[in-house]
Biopython code that builds the backbone (N, CA, C, O; Angstrom):
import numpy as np
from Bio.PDB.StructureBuilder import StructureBuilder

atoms = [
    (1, "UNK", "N", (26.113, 101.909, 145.087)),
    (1, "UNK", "CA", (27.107, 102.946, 145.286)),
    (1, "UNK", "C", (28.464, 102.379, 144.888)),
    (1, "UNK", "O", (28.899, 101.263, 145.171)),
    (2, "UNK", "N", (29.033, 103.299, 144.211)),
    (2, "UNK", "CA", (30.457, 102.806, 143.638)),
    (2, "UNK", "C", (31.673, 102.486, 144.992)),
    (2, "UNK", "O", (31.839, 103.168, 146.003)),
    (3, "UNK", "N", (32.381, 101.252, 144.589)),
    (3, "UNK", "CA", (33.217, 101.656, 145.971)),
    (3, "UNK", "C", (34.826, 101.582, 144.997)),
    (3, "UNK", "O", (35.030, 100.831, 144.043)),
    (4, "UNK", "N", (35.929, 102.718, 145.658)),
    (4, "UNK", "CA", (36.950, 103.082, 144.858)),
    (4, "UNK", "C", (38.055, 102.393, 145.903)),
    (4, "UNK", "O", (37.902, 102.565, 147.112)),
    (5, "UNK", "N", (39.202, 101.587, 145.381)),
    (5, "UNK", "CA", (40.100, 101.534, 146.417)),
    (5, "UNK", "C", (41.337, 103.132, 146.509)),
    (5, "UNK", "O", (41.505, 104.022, 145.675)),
    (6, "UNK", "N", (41.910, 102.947, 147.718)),
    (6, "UNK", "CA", (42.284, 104.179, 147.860)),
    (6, "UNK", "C", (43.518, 104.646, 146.975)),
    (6, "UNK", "O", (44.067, 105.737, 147.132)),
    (7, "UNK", "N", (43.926, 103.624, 145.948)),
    (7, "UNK", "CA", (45.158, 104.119, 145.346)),
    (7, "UNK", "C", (44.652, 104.891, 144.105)),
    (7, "UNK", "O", (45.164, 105.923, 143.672)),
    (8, "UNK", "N", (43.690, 104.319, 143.647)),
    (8, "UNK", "CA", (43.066, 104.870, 142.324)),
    (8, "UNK", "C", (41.737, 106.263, 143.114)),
    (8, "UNK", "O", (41.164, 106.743, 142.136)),
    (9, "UNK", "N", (41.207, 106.907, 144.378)),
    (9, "UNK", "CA", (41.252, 107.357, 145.034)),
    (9, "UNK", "C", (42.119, 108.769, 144.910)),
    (9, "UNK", "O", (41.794, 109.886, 144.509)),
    (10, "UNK", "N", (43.114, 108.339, 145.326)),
    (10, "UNK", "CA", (44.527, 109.117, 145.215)),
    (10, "UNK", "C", (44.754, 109.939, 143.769)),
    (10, "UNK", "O", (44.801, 111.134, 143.477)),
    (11, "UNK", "N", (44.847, 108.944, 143.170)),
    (11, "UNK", "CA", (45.404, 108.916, 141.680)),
    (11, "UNK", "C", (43.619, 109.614, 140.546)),
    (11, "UNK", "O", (43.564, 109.468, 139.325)),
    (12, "UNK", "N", (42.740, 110.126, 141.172)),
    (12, "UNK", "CA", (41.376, 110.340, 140.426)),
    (12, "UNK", "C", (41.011, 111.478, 141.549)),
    (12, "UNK", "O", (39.827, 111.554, 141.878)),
    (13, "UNK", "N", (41.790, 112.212, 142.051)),
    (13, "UNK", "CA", (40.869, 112.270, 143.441)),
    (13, "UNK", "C", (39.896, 113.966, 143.182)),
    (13, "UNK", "O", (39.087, 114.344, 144.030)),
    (14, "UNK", "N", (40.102, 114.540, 142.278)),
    (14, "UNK", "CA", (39.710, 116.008, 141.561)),
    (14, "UNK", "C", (38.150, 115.096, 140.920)),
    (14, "UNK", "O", (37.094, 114.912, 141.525)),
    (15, "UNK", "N", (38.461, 114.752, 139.786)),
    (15, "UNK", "CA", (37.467, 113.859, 139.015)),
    (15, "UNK", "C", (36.576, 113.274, 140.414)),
    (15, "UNK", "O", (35.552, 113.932, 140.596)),
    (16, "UNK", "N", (36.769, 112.302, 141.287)),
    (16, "UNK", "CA", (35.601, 111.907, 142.210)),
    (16, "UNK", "C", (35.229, 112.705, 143.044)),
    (16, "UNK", "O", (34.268, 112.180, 143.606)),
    (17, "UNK", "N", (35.489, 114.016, 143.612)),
    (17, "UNK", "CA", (35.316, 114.972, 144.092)),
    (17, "UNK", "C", (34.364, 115.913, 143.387)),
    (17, "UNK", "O", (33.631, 116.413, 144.240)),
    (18, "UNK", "N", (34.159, 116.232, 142.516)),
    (18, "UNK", "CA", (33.516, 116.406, 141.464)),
    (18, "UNK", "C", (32.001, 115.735, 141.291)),
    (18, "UNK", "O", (30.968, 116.405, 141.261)),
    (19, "UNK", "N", (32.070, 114.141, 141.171)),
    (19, "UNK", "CA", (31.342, 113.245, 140.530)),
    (19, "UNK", "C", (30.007, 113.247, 142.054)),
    (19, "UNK", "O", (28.778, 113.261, 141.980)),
    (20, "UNK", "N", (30.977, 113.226, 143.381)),
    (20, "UNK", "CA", (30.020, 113.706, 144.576)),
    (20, "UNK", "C", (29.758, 114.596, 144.739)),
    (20, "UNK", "O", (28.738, 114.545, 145.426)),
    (21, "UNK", "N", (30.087, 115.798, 144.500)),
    (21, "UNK", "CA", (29.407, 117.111, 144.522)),
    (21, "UNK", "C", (28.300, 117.142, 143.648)),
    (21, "UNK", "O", (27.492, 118.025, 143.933)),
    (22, "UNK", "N", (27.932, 116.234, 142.370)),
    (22, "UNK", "CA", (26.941, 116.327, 141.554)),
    (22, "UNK", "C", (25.744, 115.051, 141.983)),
    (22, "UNK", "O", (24.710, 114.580, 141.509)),
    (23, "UNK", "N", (26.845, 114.815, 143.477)),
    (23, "UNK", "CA", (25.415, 114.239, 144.039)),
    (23, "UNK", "C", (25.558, 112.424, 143.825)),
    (23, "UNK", "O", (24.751, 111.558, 144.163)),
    (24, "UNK", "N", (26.678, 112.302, 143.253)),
    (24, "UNK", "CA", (26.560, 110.947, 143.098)),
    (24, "UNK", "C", (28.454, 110.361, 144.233)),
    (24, "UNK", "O", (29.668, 110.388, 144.032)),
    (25, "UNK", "N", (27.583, 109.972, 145.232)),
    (25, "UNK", "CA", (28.315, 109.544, 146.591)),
    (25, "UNK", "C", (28.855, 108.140, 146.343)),
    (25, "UNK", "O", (28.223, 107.163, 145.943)),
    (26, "UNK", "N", (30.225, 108.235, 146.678)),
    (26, "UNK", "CA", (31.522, 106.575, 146.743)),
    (26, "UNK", "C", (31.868, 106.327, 147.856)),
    (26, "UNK", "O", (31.630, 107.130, 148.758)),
    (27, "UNK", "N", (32.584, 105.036, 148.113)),
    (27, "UNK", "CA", (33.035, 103.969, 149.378)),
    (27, "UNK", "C", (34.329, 104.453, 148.553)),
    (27, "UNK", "O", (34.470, 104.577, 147.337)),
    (28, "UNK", "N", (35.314, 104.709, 149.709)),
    (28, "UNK", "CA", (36.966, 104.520, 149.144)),
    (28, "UNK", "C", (37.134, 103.403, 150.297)),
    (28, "UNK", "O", (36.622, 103.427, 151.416)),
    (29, "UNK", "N", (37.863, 102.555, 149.821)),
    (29, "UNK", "CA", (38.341, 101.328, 150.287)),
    (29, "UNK", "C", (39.353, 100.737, 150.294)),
    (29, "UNK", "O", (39.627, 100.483, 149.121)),
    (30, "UNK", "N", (40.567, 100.114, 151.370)),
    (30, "UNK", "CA", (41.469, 99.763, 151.719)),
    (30, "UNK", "C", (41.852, 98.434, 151.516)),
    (30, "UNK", "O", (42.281, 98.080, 152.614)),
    (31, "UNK", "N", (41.944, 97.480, 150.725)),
    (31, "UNK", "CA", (42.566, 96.023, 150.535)),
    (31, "UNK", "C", (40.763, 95.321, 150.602)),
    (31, "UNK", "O", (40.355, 94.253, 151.059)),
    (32, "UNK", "N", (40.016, 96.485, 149.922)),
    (32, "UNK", "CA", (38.801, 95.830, 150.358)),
    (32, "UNK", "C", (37.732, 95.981, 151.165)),
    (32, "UNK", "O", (36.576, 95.563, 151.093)),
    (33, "UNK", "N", (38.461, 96.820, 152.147)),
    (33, "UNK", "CA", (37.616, 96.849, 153.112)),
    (33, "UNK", "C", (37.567, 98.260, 152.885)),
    (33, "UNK", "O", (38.487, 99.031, 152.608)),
    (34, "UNK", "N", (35.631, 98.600, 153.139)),
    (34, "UNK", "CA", (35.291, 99.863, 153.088)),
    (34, "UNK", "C", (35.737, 100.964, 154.489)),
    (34, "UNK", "O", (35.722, 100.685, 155.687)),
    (35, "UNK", "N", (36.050, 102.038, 153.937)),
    (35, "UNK", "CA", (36.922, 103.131, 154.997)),
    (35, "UNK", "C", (36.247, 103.980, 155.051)),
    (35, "UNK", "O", (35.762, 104.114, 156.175)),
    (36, "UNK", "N", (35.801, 105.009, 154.022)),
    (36, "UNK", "CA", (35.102, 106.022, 154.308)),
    (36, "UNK", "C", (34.164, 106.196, 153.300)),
    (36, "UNK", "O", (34.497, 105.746, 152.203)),
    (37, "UNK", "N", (32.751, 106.893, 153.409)),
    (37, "UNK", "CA", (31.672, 107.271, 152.634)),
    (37, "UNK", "C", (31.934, 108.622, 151.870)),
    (37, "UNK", "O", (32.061, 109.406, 152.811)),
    (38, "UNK", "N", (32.084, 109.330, 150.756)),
    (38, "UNK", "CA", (31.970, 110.671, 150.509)),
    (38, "UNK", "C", (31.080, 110.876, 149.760)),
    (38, "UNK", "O", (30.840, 110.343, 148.676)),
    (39, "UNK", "N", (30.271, 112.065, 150.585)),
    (39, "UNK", "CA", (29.119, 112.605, 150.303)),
    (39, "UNK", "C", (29.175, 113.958, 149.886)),
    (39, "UNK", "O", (30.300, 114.459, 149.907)),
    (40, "UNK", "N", (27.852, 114.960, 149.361)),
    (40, "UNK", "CA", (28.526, 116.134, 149.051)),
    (40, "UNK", "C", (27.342, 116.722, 150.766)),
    (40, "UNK", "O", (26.358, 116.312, 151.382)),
    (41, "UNK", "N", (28.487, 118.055, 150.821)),
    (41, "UNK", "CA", (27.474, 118.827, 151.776)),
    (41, "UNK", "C", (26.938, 119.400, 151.437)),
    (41, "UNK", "O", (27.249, 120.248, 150.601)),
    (42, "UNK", "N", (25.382, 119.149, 152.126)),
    (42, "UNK", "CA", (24.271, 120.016, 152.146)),
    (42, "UNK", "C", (25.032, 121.270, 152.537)),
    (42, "UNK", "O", (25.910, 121.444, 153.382)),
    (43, "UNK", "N", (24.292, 122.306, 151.457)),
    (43, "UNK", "CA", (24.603, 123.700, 151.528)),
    (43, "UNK", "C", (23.112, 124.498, 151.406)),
    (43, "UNK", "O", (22.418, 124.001, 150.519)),
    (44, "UNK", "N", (22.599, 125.419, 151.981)),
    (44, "UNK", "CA", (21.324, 126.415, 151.611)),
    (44, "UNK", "C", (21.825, 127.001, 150.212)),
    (44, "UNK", "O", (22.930, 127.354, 149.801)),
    (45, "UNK", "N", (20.223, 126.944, 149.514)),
    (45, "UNK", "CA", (20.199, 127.723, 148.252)),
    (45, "UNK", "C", (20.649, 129.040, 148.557)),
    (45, "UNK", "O", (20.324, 129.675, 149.559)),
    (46, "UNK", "N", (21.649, 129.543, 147.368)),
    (46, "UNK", "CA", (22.257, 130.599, 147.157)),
    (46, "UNK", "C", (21.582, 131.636, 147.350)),
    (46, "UNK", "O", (20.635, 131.911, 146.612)),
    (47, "UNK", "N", (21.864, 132.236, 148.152)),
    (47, "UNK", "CA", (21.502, 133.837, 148.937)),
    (47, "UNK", "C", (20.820, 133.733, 150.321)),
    (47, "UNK", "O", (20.783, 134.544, 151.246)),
    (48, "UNK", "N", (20.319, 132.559, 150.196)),
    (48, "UNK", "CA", (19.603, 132.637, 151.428)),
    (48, "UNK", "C", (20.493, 132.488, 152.883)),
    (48, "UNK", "O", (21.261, 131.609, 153.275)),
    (49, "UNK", "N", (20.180, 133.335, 153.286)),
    (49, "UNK", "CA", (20.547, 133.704, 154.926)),
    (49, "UNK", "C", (20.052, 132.870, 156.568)),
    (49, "UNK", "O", (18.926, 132.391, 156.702)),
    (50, "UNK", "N", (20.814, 132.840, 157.379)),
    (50, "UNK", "CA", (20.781, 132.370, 158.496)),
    (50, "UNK", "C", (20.066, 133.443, 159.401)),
    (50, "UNK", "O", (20.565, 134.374, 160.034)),
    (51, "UNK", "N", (18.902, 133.091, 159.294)),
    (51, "UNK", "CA", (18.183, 134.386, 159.894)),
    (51, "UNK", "C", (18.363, 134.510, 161.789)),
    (51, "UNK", "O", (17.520, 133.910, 162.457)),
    (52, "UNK", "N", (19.490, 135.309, 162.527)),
    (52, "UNK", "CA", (19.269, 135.345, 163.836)),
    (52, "UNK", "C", (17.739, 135.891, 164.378)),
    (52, "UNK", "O", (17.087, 136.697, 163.715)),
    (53, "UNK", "N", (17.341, 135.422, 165.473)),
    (53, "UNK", "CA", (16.051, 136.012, 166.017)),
    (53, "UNK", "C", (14.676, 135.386, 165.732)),
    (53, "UNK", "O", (13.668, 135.529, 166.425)),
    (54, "UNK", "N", (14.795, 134.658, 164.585)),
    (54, "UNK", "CA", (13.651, 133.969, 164.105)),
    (54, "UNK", "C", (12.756, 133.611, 164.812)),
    (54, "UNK", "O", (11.645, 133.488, 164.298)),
    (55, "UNK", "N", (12.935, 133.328, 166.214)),
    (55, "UNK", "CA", (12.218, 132.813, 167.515)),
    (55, "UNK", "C", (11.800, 133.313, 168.339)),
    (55, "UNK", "O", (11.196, 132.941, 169.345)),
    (56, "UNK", "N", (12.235, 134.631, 167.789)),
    (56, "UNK", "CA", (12.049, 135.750, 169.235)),
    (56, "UNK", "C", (10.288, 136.206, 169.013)),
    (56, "UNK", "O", (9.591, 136.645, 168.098)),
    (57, "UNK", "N", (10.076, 135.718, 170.721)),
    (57, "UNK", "CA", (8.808, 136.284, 171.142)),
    (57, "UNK", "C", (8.268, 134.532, 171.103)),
    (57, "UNK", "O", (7.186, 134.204, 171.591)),
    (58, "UNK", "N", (8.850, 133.915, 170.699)),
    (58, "UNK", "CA", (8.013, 132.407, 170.745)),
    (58, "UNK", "C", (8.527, 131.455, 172.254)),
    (58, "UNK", "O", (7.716, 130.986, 173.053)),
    (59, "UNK", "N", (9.421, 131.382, 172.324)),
    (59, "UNK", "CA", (10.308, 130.540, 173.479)),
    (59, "UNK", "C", (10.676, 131.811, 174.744)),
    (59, "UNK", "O", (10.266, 132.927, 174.427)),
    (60, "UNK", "N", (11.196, 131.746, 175.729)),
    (60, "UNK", "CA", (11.689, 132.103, 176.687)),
    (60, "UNK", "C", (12.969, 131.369, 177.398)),
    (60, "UNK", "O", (13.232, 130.177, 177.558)),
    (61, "UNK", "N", (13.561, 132.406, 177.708)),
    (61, "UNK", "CA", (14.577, 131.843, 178.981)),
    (61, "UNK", "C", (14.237, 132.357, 180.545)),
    (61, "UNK", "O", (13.619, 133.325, 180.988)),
    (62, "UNK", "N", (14.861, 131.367, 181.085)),
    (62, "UNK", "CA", (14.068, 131.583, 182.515)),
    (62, "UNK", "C", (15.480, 132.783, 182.949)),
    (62, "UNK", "O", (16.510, 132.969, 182.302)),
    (63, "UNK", "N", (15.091, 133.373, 184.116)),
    (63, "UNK", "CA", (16.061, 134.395, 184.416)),
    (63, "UNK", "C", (17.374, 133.837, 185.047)),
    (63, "UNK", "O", (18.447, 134.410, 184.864)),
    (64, "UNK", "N", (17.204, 132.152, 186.157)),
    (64, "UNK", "CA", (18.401, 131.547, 186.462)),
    (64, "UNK", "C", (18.535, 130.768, 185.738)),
    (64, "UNK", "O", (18.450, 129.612, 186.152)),
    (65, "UNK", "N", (18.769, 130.970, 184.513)),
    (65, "UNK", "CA", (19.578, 130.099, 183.511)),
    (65, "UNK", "C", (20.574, 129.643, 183.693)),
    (65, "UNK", "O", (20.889, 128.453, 183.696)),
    (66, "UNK", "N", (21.308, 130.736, 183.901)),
    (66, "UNK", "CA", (22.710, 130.328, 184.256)),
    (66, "UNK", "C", (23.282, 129.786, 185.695)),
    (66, "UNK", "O", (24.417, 129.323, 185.810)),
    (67, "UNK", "N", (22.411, 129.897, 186.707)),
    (67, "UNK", "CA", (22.077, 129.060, 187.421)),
    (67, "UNK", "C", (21.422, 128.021, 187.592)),
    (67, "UNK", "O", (20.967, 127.971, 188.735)),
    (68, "UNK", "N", (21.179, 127.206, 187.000)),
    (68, "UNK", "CA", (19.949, 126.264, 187.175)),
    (68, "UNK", "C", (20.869, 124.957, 187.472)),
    (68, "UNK", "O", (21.932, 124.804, 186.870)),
    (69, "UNK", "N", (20.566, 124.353, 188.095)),
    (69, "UNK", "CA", (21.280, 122.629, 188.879)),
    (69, "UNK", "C", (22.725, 123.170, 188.973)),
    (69, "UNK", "O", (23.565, 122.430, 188.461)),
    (70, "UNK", "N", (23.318, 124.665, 189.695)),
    (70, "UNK", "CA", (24.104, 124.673, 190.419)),
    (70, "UNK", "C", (24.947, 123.990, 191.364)),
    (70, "UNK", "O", (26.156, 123.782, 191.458)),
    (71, "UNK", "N", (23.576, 123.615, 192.256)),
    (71, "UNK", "CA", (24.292, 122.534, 193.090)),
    (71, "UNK", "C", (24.620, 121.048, 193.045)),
    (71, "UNK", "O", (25.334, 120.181, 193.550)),
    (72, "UNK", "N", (23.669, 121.272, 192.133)),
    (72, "UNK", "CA", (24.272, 119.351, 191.704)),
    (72, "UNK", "C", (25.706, 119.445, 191.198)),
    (72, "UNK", "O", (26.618, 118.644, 191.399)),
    (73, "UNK", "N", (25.730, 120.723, 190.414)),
    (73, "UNK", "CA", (27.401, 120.319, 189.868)),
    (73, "UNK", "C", (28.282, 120.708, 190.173)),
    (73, "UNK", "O", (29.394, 120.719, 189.645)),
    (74, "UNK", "N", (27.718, 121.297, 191.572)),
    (74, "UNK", "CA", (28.932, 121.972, 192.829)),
    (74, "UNK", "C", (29.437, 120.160, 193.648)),
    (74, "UNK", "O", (30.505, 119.639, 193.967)),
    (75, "UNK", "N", (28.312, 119.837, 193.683)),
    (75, "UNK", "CA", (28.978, 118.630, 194.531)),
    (75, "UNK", "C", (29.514, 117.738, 193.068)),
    (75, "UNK", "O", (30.715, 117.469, 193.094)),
    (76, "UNK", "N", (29.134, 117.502, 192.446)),
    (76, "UNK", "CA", (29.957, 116.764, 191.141)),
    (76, "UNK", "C", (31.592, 116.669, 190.697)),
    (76, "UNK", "O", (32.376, 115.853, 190.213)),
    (77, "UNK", "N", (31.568, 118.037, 191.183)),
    (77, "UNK", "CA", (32.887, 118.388, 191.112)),
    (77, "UNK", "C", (33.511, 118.548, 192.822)),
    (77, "UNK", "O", (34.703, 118.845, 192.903)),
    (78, "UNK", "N", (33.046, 118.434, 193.610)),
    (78, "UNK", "CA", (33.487, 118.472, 195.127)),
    (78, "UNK", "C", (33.593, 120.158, 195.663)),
    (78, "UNK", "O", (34.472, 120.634, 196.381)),
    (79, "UNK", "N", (32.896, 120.573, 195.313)),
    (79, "UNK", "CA", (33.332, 122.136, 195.959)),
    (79, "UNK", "C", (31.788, 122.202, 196.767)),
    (79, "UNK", "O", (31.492, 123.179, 197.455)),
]
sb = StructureBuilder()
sb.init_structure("model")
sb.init_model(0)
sb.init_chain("A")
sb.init_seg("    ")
for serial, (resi, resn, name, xyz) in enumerate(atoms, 1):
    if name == "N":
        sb.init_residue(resn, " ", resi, " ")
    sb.init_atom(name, np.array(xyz, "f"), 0.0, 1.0, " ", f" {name:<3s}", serial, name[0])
structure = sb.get_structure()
């Protein structure tokens, strides 16, 4: 993996932005010493959707959900 110091970084920074989005990831580096990794983000193939509900009918919630270890975190907090 390429490592860039941060002035040339600075001075390239469109061009290496670029060069990781096509998947090929750099070290920018400070007097040497490595600082940060840039990677590109994982993104879902184009169009595809975040499907809500996907689960429904498989899992359950219990009905005191929103109660559940109440009291432990009644005394946790002193009340």
């Amino acid at each position: 993996m390429e490592t860039i110091n941060i002035h040339e970084a600075k001075t390239h920074l469109s061009r290496l932005v670029e060069k990781a989005a096509r998947g090929e990831p750099f070290i920018i580096a400070k007097a040497g010493k490595p600082m940060v990794k840039v990677v590109p983000i994982e993104q879902s193939p184009e169009g595809e959707k975040r499907r809500l509900g996907f689960l429904a009918g498989q899992i359950s919630v219990p009905d005191d959900f929103d109660r559940m270890a109440g009291d432990e975190i009644e005394k946790l907090f002193g009340e």
